[in-house]
N, C-alpha and C positions, 0 to 999 in steps of 0.2 A: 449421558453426561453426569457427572460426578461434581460434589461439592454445593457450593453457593445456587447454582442455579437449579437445581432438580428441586429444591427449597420453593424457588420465586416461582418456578412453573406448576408445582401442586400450588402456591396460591393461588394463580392465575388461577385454575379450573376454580380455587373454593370461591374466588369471587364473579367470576362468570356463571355461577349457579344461582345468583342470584344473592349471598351475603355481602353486608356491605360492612366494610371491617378496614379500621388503619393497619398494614404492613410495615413496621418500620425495621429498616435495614440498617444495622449502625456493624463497620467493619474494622476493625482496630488493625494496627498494623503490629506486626509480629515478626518484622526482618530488621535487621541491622547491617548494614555492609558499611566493611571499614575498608575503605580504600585508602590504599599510598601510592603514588611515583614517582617514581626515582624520575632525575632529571637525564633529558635529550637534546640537544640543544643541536638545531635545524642552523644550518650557515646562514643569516639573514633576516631568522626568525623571530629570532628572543634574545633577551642579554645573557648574561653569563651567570649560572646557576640557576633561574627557570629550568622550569619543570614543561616540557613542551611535547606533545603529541602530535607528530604528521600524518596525516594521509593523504595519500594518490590516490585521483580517483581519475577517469576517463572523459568526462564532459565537462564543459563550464557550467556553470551557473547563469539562466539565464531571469531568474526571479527571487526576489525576496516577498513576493506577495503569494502566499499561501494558496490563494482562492485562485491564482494567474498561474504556480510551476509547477512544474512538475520536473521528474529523474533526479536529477541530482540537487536541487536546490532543496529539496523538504530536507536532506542531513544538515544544510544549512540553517533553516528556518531553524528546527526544532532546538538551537542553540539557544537563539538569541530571543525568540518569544517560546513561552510556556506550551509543549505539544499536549497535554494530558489534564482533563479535568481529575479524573477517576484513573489508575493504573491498574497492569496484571500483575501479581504477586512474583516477584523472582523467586527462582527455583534453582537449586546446584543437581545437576542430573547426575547418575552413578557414575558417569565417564569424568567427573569432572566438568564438564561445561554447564555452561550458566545460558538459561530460557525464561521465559515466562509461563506462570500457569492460567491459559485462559478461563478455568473456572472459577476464578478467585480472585476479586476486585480490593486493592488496597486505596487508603485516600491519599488525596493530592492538595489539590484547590477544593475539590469538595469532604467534606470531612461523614460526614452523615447523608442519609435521605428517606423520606417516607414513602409512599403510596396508599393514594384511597381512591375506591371506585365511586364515579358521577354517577348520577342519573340519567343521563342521553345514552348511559355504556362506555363512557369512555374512561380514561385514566389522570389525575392530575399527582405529578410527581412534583416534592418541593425537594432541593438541593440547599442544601446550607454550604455555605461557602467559610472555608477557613480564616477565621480575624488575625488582619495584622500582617498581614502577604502585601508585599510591593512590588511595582513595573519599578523597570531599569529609570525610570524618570523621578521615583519615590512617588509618584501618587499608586494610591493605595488600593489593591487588586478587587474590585466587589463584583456584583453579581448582575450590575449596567455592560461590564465589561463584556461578561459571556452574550448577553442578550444584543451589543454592539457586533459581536464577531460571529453570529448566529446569523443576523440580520443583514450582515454584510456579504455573507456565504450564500444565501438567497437571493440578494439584491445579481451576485454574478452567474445566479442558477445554477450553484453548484451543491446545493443542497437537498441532492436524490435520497439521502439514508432517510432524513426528517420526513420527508413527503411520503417517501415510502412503506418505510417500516416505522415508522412513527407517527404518520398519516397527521403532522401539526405541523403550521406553515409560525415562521419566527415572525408574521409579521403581525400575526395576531391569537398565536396560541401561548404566547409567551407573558408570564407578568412577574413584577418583581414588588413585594408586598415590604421588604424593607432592602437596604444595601448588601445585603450577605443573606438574604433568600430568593430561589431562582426558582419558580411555578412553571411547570408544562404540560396542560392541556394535551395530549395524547392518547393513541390506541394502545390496547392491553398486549404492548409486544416488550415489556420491560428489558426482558434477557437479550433482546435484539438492542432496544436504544441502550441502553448504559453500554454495551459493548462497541456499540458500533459510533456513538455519536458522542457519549462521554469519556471516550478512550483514544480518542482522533483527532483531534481539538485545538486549534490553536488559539493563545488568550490573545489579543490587540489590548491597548492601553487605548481604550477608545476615548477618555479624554486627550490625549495628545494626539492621538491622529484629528479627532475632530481641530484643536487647535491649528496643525498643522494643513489642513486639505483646505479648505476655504469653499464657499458657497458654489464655485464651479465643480468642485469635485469631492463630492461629500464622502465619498469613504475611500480618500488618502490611497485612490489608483497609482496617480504620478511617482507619490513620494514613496510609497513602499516597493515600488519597483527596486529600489536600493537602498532602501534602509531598514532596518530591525525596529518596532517599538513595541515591547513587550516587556515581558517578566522573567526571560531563561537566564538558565547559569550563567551564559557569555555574552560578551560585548563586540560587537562587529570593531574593531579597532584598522582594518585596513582591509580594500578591497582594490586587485587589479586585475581585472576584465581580461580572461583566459589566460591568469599565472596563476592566482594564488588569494584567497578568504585569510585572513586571520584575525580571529578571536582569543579576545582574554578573558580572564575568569572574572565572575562580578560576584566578589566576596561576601555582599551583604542577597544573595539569593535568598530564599524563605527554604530552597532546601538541604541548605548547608548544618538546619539542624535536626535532619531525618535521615533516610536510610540512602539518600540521594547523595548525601554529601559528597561535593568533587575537590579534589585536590592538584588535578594536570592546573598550570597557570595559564598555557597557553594551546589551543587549538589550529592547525595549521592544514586548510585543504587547499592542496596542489594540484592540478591542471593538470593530468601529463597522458598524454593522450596515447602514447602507444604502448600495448605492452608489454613487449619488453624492454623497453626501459621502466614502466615502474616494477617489471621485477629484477632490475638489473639493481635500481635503487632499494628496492626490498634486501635482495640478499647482503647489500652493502651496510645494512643499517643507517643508511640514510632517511627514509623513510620506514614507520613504524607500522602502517597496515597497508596493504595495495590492494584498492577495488575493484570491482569490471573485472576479474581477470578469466580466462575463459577455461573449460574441463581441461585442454590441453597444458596448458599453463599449471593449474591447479596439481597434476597431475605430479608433472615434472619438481615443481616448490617442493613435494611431498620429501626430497630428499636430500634437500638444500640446508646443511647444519645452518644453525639460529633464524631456520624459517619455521613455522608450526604451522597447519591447515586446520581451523574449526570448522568440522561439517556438524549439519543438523540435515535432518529429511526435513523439505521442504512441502510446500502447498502451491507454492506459485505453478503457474500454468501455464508453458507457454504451444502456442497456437498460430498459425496461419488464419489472418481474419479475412475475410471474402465479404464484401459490402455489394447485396442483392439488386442492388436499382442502378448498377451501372454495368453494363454489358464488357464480354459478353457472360458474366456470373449473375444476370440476373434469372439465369435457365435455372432450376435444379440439379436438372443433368450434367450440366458444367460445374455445379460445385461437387457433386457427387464422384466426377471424372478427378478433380481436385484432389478430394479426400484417398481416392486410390492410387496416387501416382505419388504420395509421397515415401519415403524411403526409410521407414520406421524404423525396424531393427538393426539397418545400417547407422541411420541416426543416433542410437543411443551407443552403439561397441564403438563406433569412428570417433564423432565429434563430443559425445559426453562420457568416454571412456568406462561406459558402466555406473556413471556418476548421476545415474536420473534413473525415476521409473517414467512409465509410457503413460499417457494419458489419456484414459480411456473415453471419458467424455468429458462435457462442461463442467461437471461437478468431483473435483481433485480426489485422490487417494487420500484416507484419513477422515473425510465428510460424510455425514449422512446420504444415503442414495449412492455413492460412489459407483460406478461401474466395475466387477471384477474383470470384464471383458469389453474388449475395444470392438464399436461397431463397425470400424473398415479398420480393412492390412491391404497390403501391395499387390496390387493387380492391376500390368500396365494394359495388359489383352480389354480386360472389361474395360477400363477407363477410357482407351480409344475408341472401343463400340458406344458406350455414353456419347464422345465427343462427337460422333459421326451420327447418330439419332440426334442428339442437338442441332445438328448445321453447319459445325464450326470446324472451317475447312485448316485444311494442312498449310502451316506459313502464316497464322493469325499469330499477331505479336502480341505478348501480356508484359506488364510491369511486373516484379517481384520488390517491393519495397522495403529497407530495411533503416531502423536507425544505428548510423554509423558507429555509435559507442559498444554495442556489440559484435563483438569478433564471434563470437558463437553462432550467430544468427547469418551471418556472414557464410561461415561453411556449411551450415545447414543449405541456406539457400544453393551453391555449390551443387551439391548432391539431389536437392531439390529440381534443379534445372536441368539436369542430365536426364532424369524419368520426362519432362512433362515435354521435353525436347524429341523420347521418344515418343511421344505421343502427335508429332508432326506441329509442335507449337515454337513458336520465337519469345524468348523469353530474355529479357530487359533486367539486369539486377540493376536497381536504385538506390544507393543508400543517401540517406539523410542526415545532416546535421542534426544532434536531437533536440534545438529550441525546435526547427522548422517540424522533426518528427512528430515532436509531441504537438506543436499547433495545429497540425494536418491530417494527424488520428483523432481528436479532440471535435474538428469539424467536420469529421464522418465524410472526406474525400478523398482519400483513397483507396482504391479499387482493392488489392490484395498485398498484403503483408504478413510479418514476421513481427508479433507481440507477444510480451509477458503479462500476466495479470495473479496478483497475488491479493485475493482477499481477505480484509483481515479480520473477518468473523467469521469461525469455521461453522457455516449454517447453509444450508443449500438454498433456504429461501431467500436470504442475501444474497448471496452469488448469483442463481438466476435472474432476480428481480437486480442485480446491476451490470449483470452480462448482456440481458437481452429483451428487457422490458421498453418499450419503444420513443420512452422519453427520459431516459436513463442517461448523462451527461456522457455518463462511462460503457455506453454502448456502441464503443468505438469500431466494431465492423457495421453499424448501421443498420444490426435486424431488426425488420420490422412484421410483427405478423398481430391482428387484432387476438385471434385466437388465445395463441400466449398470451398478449396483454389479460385479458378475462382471465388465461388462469391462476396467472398471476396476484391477480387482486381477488380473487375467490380467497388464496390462499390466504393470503393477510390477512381476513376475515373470519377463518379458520379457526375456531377456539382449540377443535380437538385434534391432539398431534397426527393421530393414523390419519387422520382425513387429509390432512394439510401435507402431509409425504404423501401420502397419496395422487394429488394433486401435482405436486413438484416432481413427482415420478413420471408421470404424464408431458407436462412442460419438456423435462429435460428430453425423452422419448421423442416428443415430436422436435426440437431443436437438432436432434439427432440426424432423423431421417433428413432435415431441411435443408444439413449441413449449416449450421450456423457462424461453422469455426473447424477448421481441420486441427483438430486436436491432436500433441504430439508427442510433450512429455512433459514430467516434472520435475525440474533440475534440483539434486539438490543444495542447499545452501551451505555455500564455499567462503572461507574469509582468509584470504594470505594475512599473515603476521608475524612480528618477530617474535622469537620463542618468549623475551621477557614480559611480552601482553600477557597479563589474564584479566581475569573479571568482565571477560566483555560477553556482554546480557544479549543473546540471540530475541529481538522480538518478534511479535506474532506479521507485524509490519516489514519486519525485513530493512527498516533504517536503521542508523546505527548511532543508539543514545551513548555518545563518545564518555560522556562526563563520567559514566560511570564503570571507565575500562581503568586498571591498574597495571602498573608496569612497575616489574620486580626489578 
């Protein structure tokens, strides 16, 4: 790894040798984007001459509570409250498109930060917080704030990276010595927390939610199921439940005088669940970006005058999750049958038109450890001798569960069921609404499905330690194995980097054999738009920071 972090990690060794020394990291910012757009004007949306941005996207919205949604609401949150203490540097790639550089931390809300090592061995990081930053309510953004929506992330145990890789609980590793300094008690895993947990962040205006929640419900569950109260560019101005979000711009943001500045007036996500209709309204310029939309789609836009397709190689991952304690996957031999009866190479030429690489294991192309070779390919012969040493007679019915917002997943499964049907199996395609998907993968009950997971620290020890560490919120197939767990937490431990891949080489290895996860591909990242979009910043997140797209 290049840049900022090859820095923080030779400190890391000098002060785990035993010197005890202040690091301080102070990162200036060095980009300027000037963004303009031209105005669009949506039938319904805006008055006449606004400046307005739509997009389609496939799901509704089922949460404005960050710690509660998941799919499509986080593009909403990150509107209306502040997603980012710390940010990735944007970057204009040779082709023209605009990424992030994960090795290169710009400020946001925090401006500065130190590090000195304790005496027990551990790390205390202080955060200075930028003066004079406001929530949408005008009280004034400090550093009770983070430690409010730290504490609240906890409170719904959603707070696996902190315990983790940070190994400090908010409910008492945290201290704030004045209003704009934020203290945290943590292990010497720096490059992991600033990335992983001051990069992902959402701010609450924790004085007004505490005003608003009251003694029955101290951290503002009820109300923030549908309301915004934070500090982001836009203002929730109207919401109707499976049409349509719209947001307005909030002129006096804190980053209207940085590189953030937005200029769209209005933001407008629309509902539209099939798609082709929103690429019907794509190529109309009725809508300005169409989400969700699947390789086959993607494929065809490619040749649609005043449509444009930004790809990036992706990280996401997506996977067949198998959860071991529910029959009849709780054999090995049936996940192992599993893993050989999918239809890989049909997979990627059919349904992602060449548009993905394969995924060879847990840990994605591009990461440390990566596998250049996948441990299972298509063998329906073996996979039926597995099924038949297991038990597991001919005419046993399986669910195949999918959330419905993916048509991709959709034809996967398709092709999926045709192999495991020769295998003398009954196979049940399920698809789900995605509130219900995502609440039902979330509470590790269902048996096998079709998920994505896109981690946003390219780190293997991250990744396993939230793919399959046994108390992992986001260990949504439900493995459990003590083993891993130990070596997992070895690794944390781990001062020296060979050791610690080392370790994580092991982990993934035996995940492998265990079948954790029938591993499939990794799609790349597809974005329909009209040709007059530019500036829009691919992140490492894969949401999409609207504020700072331009339309020529």
């Amino acid at each position: 790894m290049e840049g900022v972090w090859v820095n923080r990690r030779a400190k890391h060794r000098t002060l785990r040798g035993g010197r005890r020394m202040v690091a301080i990291r102070l990162v200036a910012i060095g980009l300027v984007l000037v963004l303009s757009v031209p105005a669009l004007l949506a039938p319904g949306t805006a008055a006449q001459g606004r400046k307005v941005l739509v997009v389609a996207q496939a799901g509704d919205i089922d949460s404005l509570d960050n710690e509660k949604a998941l799919g499509p609401s986080k593009n909403a949150i990150i509107l209306c409250t502040d997603w980012q203490y710390l940010a990735f540097k944007p970057v204009q790639l040779k082709s023209g498109l605009w990424t992030v550089d994960t090795n290169v931390l710009v400020p946001r809300i925090v401006e500065k930060w130190e590090e000195r090592a304790l005496p027990n061995g551990r790390y205390q990081y202080a955060f200075q917080i930028k003066r004079g930053l406001k929530h949408q309510s005008g009280n004034p953004v400090t550093a009770h704030d983070i430690v409010f929506s730290m504490q609240r992330r906890q409170a719904f145990k959603r707070d696996t990276l902190e315990r983790t890789l940070g190994r400090f609980e908010a409910n008492k590793d945290l201290a704030v010595p004045d209003d704009y300094t934020l203290q945290i008690n943590a292990a010497g895993v720096a490059p992991l927390l600033f990335k992983s947990v001051m990069t992902q962040r959402n701010l609450y205006d924790s004085k007004r939610v505490k005003e608003l929640a009251g003694a029955s419900d101290p951290w503002g569950e009820e109300y923030l199921k549908k309301n915004c109260v934070g500090g982001g560019p836009y203002r929730l101005s109207k919401w109707t439940p499976g049409v349509e979000m719209v947001f307005d711009r909030w002129p006096d943001w804190w980053g209207n005088q940085t590189w953030e500045k937005t200029t769209v007036d209005q933001i407008v996500l629309r509902v539209v669940p099939s798609v082709e209709t929103r690429a019907l309204l794509l190529q109309r310029g009725e809508v300005d970006i169409a989400l969700d939309m699947p390789p086959r789609e993607i494929d065809r836009l490619r040749s649609v005058q005043g449509v444009k397709i930004l790809s990036y190689p992706s990280q996401n991952m997506l996977y067949v999750g198998i959860n071991p304690v529910i029959k009849p996957f709780d054999n090995v031999k049936v996940r192992k049958a599993m893993a050989l009866a999918f239809p890989y190479q049909t997979a990627i030429e059919q349904v992602f038109r060449g548009d993905a690489r394969r995924l060879n294991g847990p840990v994605p192309t591009g990461v440390a450890l990566a596998r250049k070779v996948a441990a299972y390919s298509t063998d329906l012969n073996k996979a039926k001798g597995l099924l038949t040493e297991a038990g597991v007679p001919g005419g046993t019915e399986i669910a195949l569960t999918l959330d419905a917002k993916f048509q991709t997943h959709e034809d996967l499964a398709v092709l999926y069921k045709a192999n495991l049907e020769q295998l003398g199996l009954r196979v049940n395609i399920q698809k789900m609404p995605s509130a219900q998907f995502n609440t039902e993968t979330r509470a590790k009950r269902i048996a096998f499905f079709f998920y994505e997971a896109l981690w946003w620290v390219p780190d293997p020890l991250y990744i396993l330690s939230l793919s399959f560490e046994s108390k992992a919120h986001t260990n949504v197939s439900n493995y459990q194995n003590a083993q891993v767990d130990d070596m997992l937490a070895k690794a944390l431990e781990t001062a020296d980097e060979k050791q610690r891949l080392r370790l994580l080489e092991q982990v993934q290895n035996f995940v492998i054999d265990d079948v954790g996860w029938v591993t499939v591909a990794q799609p790349n990242f597809n974005l329909a738009v009209r040709a007059n979009i530019d500036r829009y910043v691919h992140q490492n997140t894969e949401l999409h920071h609207l504020w700072l797209v331009q339309k020529k």
